[in-house]
C-alpha positions as CSV (number, residue, x, y, z in Angstrom):
1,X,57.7,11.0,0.8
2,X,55.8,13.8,-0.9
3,X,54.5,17.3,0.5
4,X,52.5,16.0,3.7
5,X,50.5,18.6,2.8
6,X,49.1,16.9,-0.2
7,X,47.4,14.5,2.0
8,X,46.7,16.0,4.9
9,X,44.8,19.1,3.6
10,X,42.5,17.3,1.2
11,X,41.5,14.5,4.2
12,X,41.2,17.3,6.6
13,X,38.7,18.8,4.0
14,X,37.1,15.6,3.2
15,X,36.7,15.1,7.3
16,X,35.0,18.4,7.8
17,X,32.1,17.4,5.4
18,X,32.0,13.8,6.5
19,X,32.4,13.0,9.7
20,X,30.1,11.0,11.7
21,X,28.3,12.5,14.6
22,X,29.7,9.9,17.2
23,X,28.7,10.5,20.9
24,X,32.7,10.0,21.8
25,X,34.0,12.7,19.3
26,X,31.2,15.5,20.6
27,X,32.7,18.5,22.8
28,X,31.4,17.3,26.1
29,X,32.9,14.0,25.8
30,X,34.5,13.0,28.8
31,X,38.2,11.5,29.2
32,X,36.3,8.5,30.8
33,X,33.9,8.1,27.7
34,X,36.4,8.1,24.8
35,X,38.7,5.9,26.6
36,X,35.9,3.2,26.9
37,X,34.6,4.0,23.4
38,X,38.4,2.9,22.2
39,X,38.5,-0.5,24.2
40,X,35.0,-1.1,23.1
41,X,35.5,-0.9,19.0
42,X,38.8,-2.5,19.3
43,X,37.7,-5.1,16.7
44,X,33.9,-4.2,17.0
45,X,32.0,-1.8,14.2
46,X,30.2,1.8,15.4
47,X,26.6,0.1,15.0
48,X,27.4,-2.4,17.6
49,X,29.3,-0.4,20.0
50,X,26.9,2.7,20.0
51,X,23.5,1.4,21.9
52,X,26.0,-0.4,24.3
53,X,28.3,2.6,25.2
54,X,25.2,4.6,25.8
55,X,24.1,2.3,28.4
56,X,27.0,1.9,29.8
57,X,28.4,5.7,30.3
58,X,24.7,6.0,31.7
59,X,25.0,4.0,34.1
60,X,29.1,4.6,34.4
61,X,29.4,8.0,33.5
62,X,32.7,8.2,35.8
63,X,35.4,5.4,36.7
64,X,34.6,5.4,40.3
65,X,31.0,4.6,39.1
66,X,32.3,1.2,37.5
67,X,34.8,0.6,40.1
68,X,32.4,0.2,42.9
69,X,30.4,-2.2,41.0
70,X,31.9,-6.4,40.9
71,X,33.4,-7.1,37.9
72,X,30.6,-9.9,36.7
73,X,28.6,-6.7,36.0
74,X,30.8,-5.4,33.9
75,X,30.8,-8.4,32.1
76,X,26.5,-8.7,31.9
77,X,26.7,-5.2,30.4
78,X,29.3,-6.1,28.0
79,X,26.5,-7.3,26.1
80,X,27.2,-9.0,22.4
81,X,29.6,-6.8,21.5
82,X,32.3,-10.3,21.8
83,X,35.6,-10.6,23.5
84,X,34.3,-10.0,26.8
85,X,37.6,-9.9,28.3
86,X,37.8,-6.5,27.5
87,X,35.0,-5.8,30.0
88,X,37.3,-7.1,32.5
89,X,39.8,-5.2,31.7
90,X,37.5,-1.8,31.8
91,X,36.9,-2.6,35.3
92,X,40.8,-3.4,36.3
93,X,41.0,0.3,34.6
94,X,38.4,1.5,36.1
95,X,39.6,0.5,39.5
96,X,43.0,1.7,39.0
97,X,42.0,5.4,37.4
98,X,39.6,5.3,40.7
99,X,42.6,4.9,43.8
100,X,45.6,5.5,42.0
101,X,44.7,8.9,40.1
102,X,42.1,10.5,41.9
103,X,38.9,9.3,39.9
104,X,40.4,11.5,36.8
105,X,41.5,9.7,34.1
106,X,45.3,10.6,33.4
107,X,46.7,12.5,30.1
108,X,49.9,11.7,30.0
109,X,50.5,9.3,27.5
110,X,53.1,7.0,29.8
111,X,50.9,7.4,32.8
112,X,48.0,5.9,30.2
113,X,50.0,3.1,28.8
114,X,50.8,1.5,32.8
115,X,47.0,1.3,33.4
116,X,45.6,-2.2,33.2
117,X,44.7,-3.4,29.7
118,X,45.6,-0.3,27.7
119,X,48.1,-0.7,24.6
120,X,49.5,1.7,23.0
121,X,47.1,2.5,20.4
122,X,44.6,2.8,23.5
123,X,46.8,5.1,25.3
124,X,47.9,7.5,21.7
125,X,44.0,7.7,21.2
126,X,42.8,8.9,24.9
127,X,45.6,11.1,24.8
128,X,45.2,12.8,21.9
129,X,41.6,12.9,21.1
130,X,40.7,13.6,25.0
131,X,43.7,16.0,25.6
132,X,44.9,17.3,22.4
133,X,48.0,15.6,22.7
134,X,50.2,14.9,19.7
135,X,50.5,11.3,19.3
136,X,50.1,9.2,16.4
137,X,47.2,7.2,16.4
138,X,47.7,3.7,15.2
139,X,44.9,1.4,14.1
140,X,43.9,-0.7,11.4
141,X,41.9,1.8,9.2
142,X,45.1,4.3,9.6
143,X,47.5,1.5,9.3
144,X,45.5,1.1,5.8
145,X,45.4,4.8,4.7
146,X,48.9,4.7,4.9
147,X,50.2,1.9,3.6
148,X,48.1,2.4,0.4
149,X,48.7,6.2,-0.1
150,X,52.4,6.3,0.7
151,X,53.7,2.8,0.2
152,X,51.6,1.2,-2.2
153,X,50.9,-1.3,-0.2
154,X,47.0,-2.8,0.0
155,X,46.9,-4.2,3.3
156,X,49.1,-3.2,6.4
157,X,51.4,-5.6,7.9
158,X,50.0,-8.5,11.2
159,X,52.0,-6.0,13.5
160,X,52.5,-2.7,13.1
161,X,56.3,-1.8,12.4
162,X,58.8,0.8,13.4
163,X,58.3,1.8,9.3
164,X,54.9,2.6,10.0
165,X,55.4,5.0,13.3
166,X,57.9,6.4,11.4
167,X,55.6,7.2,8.8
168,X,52.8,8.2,11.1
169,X,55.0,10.3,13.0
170,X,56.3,12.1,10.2
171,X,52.7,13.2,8.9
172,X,51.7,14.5,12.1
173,X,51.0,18.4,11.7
174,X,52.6,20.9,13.8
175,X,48.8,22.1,14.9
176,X,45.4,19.6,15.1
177,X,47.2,16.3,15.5
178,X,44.0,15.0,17.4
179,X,41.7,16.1,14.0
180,X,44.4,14.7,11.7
181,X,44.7,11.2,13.2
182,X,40.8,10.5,13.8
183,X,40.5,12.2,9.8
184,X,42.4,9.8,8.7
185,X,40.6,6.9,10.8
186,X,37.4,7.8,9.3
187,X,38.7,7.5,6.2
188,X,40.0,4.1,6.1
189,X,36.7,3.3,8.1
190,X,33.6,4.8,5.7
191,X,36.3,5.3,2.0
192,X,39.6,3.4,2.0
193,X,37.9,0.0,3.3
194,X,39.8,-3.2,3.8
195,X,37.6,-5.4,0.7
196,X,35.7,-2.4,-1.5
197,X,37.6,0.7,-1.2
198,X,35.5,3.2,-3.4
199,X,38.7,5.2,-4.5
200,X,36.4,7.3,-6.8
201,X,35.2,8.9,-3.8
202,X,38.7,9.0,-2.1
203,X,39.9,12.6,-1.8
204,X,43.4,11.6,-1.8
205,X,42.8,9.2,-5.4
206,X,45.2,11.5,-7.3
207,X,48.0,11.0,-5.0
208,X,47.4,7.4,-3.7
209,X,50.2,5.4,-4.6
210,X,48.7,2.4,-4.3
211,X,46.0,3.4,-7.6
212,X,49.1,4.7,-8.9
213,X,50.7,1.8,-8.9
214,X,48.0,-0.3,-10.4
215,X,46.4,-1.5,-7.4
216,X,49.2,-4.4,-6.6
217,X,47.1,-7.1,-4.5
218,X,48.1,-7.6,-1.1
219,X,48.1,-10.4,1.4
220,X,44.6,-9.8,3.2
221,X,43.9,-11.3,6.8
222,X,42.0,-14.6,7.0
223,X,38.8,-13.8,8.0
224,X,38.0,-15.8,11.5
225,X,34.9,-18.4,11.5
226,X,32.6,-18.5,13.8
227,X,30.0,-21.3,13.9
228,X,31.0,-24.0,15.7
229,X,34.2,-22.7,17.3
230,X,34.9,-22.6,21.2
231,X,34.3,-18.8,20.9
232,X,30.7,-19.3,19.8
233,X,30.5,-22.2,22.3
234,X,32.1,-19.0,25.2
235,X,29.6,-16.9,24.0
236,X,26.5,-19.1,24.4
237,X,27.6,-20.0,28.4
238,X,28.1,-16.6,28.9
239,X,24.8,-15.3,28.0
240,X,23.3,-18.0,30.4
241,X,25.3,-16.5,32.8
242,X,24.8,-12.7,32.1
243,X,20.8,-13.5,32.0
244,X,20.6,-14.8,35.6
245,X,21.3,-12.1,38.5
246,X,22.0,-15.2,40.5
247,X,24.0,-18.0,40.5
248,X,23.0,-21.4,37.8
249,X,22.9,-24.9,37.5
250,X,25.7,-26.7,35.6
251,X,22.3,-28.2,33.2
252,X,21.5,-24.9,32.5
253,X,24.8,-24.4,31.1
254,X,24.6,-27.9,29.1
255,X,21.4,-27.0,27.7
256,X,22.7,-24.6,25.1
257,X,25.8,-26.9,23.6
258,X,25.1,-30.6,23.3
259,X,29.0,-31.3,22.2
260,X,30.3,-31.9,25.7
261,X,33.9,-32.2,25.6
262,X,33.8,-28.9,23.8
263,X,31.4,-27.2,26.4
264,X,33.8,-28.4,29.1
265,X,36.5,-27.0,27.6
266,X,34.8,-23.7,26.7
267,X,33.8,-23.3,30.7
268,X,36.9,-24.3,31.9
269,X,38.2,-21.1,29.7
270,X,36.2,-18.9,31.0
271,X,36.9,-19.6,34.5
272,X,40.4,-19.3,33.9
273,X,39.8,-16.1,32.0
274,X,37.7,-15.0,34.6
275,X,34.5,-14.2,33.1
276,X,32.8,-17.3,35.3
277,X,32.8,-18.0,39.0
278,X,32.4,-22.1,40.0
279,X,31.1,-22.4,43.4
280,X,31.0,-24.9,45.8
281,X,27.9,-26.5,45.3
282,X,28.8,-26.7,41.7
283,X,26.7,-23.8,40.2
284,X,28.1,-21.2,38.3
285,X,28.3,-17.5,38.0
286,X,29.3,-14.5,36.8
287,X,32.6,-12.7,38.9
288,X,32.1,-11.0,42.0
């Protein structure tokens, strides 16, 4: 690999004239707020996740605030941002920041990584953008950055390989690690895009090895359908069930799916997933 340096100076520049004013990267972020900004755009764009973190740090603005609260709530708030499981695991989170560490959200980066539902991107991210630590940060738009600039390579790997940490750890600067990492993430997020990269605007184009190389093409992810599938079929139950602040009737449920061997199916996943409650009399509602 090359001087670090000749990446990391012109994306540090780039960064300092174009980052987005997010409410997560602002100085009086809290720990709490960037560690649920993080689950919530795991697979999610900004424009969906902002209006719905607002809300929720308003009405959450600490762990303990979310913790007191049943996790169906967590769930109704979750909103459309999709893979409502992750509200679940906010509130598991939640609960275990609440009576295992004081109501503070930890920084070390182990201490992070044995909380309910954080990975270890999750746990690299809250501890380096919300404590300074030096970790390297791991997602897909880095993932992407990297494997085009240094390896040539259009699209990252499914999983992210030892190759890669290497890599990331070896470009980490001795000072402003946090700055480096989410530089680069904004990069691969607004530049160094996954389908129309606009490497005329890159500020790393002269060095990129992948434009060096002549652009090979790549293997890029499927992208996932959604009309039709058991996840659309999840989603439409669920909003029945977020809408009512009470339990409902199965035929409210039927209503919005006619295929019923597919609606059966979907429900019987999110019971198991525990996103829906079945009671007794047979009505249905959101966790408690």
């Amino acid at each position: 690999m090359a001087d670090p340096n000749l990446l990391r100076e012109p994306i540090l520049d780039w960064y300092a004239d174009n980052a987005r004013d997010l409410p997560w990267r602002r100085h009086d972020a809290t720990p709490w707020g960037i560690l649920v900004s993080e689950i919530m755009l795991q697979q999610t764009p900004v424009v969906r996740v902002l209006p719905v973190w607002e809300q929720w740090m308003e009405r959450w603005p600490a762990p303990a605030d979310l913790a007191a609260e049943p996790p169906g709530e967590a769930v109704r708030h979750w909103g459309r941002l999709g893979y409502p499981r992750r509200a679940l695991r906010l509130h598991a989170c939640a609960k275990a920041i609440t009576t295992e560490h004081g109501g503070q959200v930890p920084a070390d980066h182990a201490t992070l990584l044995a909380l309910p539902g954080i990975g270890e991107y999750t746990a690299a991210a809250v501890a380096s953008f919300a404590f300074g630590g030096s970790h390297p940060v791991l997602d897909t738009n880095v993932r992407r950055v990297l494997g085009r600039t240094v390896r040539a390579e259009e699209y990252p790997p499914t999983a992210t390989t030892a190759a890669e940490r290497r890599l990331a750890h070896d470009l980490l600067p001795l000072v402003g690690a946090p700055v480096w990492g989410v530089a680069v993430m904004e990069l691969g997020a607004l530049i160094c895009t996954a389908r129309s990269p606009q490497c005329e605007r890159c500020p790393v184009q002269a060095q990129c090895a992948w434009r060096l190389a002549g652009k090979p093409p790549g293997q890029a992810r499927k992208g996932q359908t959604y009309d039709g599938t058991d996840r659309q079929c999840r989603g439409r139950l669920l909003a029945v069930l977020r809408a009512a602040h009470g339990p409902v009737p199965k035929t409210a449920l039927d209503a919005v799916w006619d295929e019923p061997v597919q609606r059966e199916r979907a429900l019987d996943g999110l019971i198991a997933d525990g996103l829906a409650e079945v009671l007794d009399d047979g009505t249905y509602r959101l966790p408690t």
